[in-house]
ZAMARGU-4260 file (C-alpha; in steps of 0.2 Angstrom, whole numbers, plus 5000, padded with zeros to 4 digits):
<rodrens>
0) 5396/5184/4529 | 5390/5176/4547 | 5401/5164/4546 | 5416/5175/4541 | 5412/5184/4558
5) 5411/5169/4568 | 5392/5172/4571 | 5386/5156/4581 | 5371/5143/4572 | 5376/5154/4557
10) 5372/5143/4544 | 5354/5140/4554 | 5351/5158/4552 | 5355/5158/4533 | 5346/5143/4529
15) 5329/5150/4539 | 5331/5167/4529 | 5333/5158/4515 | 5319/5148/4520 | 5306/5164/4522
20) 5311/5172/4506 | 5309/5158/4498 | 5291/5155/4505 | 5288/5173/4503 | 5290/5175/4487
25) 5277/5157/4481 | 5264/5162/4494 | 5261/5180/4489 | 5257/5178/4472 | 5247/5160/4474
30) 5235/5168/4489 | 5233/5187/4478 | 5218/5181/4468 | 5211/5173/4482 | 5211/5187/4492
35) 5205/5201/4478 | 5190/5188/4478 | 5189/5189/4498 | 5188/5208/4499 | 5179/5212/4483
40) 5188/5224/4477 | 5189/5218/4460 | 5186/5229/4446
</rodrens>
């Protein structure tokens, strides 16, 4: 869609976003365990 409008270093912006999400989403759920344990609120 950035690139439809002309947007400049459009495809930079989509690939970081991509990039984030993408990061995001593995991190999150590696590092939850770890930090249940951290702040000892495990039940």
């Amino acid at each position: 869609m950035l690139v439809k409008l002309n947007t400049p270093h459009a495809d930079i912006m989509a690939a970081e976003t991509f990039m984030a999400i993408i990061i995001t989403i593995t991190i999150q759920p590696l590092t939850t365990g770890w930090l249940v344990e951290k702040l000892s609120i495990n039940k």
